[in-house]
C-alpha positions in Angstrom: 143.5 -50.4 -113.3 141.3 -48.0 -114.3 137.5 -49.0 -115.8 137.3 -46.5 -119.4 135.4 -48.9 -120.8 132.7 -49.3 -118.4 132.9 -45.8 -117.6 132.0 -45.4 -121.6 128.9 -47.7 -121.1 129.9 -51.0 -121.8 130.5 -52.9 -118.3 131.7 -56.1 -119.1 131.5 -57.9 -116.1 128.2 -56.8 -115.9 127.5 -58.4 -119.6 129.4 -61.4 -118.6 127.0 -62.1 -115.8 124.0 -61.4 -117.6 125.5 -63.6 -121.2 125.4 -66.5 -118.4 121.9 -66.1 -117.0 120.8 -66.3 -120.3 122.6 -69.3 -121.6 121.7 -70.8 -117.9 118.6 -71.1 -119.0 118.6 -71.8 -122.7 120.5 -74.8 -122.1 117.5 -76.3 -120.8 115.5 -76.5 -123.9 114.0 -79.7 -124.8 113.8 -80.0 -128.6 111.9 -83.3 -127.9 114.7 -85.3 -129.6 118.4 -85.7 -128.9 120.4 -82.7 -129.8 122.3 -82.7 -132.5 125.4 -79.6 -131.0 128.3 -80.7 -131.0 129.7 -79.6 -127.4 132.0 -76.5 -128.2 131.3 -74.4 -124.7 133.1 -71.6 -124.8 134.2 -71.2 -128.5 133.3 -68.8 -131.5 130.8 -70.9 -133.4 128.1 -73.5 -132.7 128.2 -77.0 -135.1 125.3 -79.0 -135.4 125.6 -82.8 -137.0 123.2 -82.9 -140.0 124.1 -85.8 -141.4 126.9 -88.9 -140.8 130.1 -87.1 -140.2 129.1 -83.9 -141.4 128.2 -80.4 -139.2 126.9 -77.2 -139.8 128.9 -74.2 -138.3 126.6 -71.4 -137.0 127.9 -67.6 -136.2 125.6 -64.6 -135.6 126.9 -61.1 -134.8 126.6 -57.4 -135.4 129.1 -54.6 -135.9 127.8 -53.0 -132.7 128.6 -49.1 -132.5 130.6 -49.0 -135.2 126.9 -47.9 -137.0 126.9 -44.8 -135.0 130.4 -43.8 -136.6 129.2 -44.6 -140.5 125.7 -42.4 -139.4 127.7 -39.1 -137.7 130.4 -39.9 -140.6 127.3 -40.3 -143.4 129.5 -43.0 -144.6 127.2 -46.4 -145.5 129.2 -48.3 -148.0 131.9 -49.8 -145.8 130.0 -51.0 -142.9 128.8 -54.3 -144.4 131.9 -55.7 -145.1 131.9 -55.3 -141.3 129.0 -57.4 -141.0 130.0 -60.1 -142.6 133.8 -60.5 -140.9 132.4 -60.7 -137.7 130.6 -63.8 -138.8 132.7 -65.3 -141.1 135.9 -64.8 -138.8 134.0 -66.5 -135.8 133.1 -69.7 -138.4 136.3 -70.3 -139.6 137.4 -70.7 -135.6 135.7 -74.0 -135.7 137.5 -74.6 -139.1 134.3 -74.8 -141.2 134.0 -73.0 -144.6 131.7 -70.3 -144.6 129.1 -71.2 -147.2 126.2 -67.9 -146.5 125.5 -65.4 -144.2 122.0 -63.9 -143.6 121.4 -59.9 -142.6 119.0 -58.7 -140.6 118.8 -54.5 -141.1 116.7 -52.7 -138.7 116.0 -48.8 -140.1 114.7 -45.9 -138.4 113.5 -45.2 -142.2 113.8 -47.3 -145.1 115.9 -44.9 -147.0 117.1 -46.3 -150.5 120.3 -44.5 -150.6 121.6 -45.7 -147.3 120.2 -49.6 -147.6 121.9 -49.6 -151.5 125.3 -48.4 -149.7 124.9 -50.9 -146.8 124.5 -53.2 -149.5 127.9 -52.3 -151.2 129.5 -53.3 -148.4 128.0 -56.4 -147.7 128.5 -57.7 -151.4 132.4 -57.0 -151.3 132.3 -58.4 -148.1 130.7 -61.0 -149.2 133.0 -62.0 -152.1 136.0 -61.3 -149.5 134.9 -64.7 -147.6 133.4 -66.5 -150.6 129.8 -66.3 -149.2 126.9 -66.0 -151.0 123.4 -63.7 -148.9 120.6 -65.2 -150.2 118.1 -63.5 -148.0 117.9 -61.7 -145.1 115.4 -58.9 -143.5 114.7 -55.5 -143.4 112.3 -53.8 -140.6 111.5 -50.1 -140.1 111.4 -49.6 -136.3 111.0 -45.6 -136.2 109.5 -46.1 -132.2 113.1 -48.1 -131.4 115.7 -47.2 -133.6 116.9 -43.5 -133.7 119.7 -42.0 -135.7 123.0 -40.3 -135.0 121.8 -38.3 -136.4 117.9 -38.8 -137.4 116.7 -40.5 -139.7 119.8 -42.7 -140.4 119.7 -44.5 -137.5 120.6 -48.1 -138.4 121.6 -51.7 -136.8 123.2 -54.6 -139.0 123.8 -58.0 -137.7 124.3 -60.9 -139.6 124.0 -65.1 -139.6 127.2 -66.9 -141.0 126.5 -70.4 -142.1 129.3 -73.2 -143.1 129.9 -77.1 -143.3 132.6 -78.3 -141.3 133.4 -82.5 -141.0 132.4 -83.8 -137.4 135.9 -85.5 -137.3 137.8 -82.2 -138.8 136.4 -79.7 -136.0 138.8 -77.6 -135.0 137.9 -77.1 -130.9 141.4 -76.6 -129.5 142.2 -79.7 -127.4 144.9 -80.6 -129.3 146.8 -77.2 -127.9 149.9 -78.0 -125.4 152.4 -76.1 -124.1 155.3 -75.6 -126.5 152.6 -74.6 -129.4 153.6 -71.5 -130.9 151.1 -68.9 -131.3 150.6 -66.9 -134.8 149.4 -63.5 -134.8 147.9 -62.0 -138.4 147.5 -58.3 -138.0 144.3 -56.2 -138.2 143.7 -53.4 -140.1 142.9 -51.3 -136.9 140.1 -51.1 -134.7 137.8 -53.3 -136.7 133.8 -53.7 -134.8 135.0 -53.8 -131.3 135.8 -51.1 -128.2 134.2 -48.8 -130.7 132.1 -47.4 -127.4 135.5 -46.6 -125.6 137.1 -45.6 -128.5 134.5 -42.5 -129.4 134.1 -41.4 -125.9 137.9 -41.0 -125.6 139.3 -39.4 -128.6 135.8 -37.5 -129.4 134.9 -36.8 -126.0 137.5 -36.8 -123.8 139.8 -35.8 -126.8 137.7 -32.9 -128.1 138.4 -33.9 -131.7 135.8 -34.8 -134.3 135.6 -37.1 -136.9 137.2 -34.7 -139.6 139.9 -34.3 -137.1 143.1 -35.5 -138.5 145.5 -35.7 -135.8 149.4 -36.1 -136.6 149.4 -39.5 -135.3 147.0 -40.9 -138.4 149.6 -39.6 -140.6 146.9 -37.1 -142.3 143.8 -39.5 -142.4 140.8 -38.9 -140.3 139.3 -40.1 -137.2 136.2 -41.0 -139.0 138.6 -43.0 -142.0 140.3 -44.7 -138.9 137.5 -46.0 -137.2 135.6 -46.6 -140.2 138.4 -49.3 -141.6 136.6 -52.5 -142.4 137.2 -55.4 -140.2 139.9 -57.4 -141.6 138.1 -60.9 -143.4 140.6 -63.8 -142.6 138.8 -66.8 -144.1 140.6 -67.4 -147.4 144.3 -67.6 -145.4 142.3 -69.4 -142.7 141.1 -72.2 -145.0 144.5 -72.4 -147.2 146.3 -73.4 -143.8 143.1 -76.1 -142.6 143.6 -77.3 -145.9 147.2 -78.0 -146.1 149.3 -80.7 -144.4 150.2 -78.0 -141.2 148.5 -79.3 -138.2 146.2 -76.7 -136.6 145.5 -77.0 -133.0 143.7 -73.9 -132.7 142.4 -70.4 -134.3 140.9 -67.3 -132.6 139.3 -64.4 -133.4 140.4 -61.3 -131.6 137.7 -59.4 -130.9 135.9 -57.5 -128.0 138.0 -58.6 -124.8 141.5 -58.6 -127.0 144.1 -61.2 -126.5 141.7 -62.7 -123.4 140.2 -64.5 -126.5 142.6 -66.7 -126.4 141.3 -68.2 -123.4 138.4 -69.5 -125.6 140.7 -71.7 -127.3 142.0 -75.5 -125.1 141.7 -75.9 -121.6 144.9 -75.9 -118.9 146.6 -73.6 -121.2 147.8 -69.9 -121.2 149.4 -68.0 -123.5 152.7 -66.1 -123.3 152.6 -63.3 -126.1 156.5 -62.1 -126.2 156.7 -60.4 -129.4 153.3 -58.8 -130.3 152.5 -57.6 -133.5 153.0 -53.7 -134.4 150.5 -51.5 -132.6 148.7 -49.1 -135.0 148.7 -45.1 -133.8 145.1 -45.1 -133.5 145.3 -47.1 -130.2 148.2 -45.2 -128.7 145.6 -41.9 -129.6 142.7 -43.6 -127.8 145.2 -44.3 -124.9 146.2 -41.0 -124.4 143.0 -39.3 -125.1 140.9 -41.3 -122.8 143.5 -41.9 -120.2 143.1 -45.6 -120.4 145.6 -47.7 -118.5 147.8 -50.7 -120.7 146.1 -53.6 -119.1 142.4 -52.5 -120.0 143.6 -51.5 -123.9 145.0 -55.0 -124.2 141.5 -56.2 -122.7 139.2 -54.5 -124.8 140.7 -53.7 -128.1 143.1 -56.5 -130.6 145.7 -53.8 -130.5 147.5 -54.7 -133.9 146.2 -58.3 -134.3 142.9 -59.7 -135.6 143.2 -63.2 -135.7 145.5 -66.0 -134.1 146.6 -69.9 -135.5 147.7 -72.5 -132.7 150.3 -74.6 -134.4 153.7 -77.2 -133.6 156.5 -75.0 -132.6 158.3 -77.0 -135.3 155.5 -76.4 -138.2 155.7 -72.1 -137.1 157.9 -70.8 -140.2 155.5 -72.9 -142.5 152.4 -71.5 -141.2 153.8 -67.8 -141.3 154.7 -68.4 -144.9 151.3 -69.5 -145.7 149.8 -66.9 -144.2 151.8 -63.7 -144.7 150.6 -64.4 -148.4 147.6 -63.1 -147.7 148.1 -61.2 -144.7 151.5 -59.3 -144.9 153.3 -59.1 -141.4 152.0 -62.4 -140.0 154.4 -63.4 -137.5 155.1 -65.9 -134.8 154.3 -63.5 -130.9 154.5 -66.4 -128.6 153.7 -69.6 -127.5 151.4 -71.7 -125.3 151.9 -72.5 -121.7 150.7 -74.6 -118.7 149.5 -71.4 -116.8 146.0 -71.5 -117.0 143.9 -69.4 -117.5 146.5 -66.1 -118.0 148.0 -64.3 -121.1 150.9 -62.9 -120.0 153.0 -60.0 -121.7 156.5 -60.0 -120.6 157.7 -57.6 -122.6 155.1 -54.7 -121.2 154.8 -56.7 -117.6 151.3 -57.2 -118.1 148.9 -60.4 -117.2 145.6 -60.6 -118.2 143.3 -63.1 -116.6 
């Protein structure tokens, strides 16, 4: 298998070691007082007990590249609902209710134009997941941040906050073999791969973002990979809320179906019927000469989000959440092989 991503700039193995070192040592810190996490190694948000039987569910994230995009594309207004998906998406894992979310904006120059449009997005992002933002920061860092091109350079990361009952956490122990597994589809790209997806198609490809090749079916690259991240909450929170037992949800985000491997322990996950794959991943395939296994790895490749639930509870779930999320469907099940999501259909197995 080849290593596009890596090649791109992003070594995950590399990150992976590094993400370790530094949890290594910040789970040594001594608060002076017991601490108050709720152990959750592994998964998309961290809980904290506040109070008797009640926790707060923490997310932080950015939308990573995708900033270079919106600055080369001069494109602001979009990005924000970005922001906040990769926050709110990660919370709901845990099955909290998002509550707020905090944004931290670092400019090159505080123009008002571009901080009023990043601001559009964020508010209709916001009112996507039923968040309110009631604060966050803004710092000019002309010496660290620099635009693509200058002076829009940009970064946008975000803090989610929820509540989430200590006895209702949703941390994926109740998955067994037999579950089925529900895919919800994304609307594309969303915030991750972004990296490997510019160097092949503008790059490697020789397009640009005006381009418009036949496979968008006349929109651009820059329209394609500027599609907001897909906000799942509301669907998410209808089917925690109603009488379907929910062993697991996942966020599919950088490191694609692998995700799944966040979710139970002694599991794997056989994916025989995958959701549709949108044209703009068969593009950056064939532009960057990126093999099967490493598009599956990186990128969600046609679906955003995932619900663990009874075999025998499946048609329920899909009917819950296809109302929100049109072509929700059932693309597997659970199995005893640990640690592996395997993909029959395309003789693939991702470990």
């Amino acid at each position: 298998m080849t290593d596009a991503y890596a090649t791109a700039g992003v070594d995950t193995a590399r990150a992976d070691r590094a993400v370790r070192a530094l949890v290594d040592v910040l789970r040594q810190i001594d608060p002076g007082r017991g601490s108050l996490a709720v152990p959750l190694p592994g998964h998309y948000a961290s809980v904290l007990r506040v109070a008797p039987g009640l926790g707060i569910a923490l997310a932080t994230d950015s939308v990573g590249s995708k900033v270079i995009v919106a600055q080369q594309a001069e494109r602001f207004d979009t990005i924000g609902i970005d922001c906040v998906a990769m926050n709110v998406n990660d919370l709901i894992c845990v099955g909290a209710e998002p509550v707020a979310l905090l944004d931290y904006v670092a400019v090159e120059r505080a123009d008002p134009k571009l901080l009023e449009q990043l601001a559009v997005g964020l508010r209709a992002g916001a009112e996507l997941a039923g968040v309110e933002i009631p604060g966050g920061e803004v710092c000019q860092l002309p010496e660290v941040i620099r635009g693509h091109p200058s002076p829009y350079g940009f970064d946008l990361v975000g803090s989610a906050f929820g509540t989430v009952a200590l006895d209702a956490i949703i941390d994926g122990r109740a998955c067994g073999p037999g579950d089925a597994l529900i895919g919800l589809p994304s609307s594309g790209v969303h915030s991750n791969g972004i990296t490997l997806a510019r160097r092949a198609v503008l790059e490697q490809g020789g397009m640009s973002l005006e381009s418009a090749p036949p496979e968008l079916a006349g929109r651009t690259i820059g329209e394609v990979l500027l599609e907001p991240t897909t906000i799942y909450v509301r669907a998410a929170l209808e089917l925690v809320r109603s009488s379907i037992p929910v062993h697991g949800l996942a966020h599919i985000t950088g490191g694609g179906l692998l995700n799944l491997l966040r979710i139970g322990s002694g599991i794997g996950y056989e994916i025989s019927a995958p959701l549709p794959v949108p044209e703009v991943f068969e593009l950056i395939a064939q532009a960057g000469d990126v093999a099967a296994a490493e598009m599956w790895e990186v990128f969600n490749m046609g679906c955003g989000f995932c619900a663990i639930v009874p075999a025998d509870r499946s048609a329920a779930a899909v009917a819950l959440l296809a109302g929100r999320h049109p072509g929700t469907a059932v693309i597997g099940r659970v199995t005893d092989q640990a640690g592996r999501v395997e993909l029959p259909g395309l003789g693939l197995t991702l470990t």
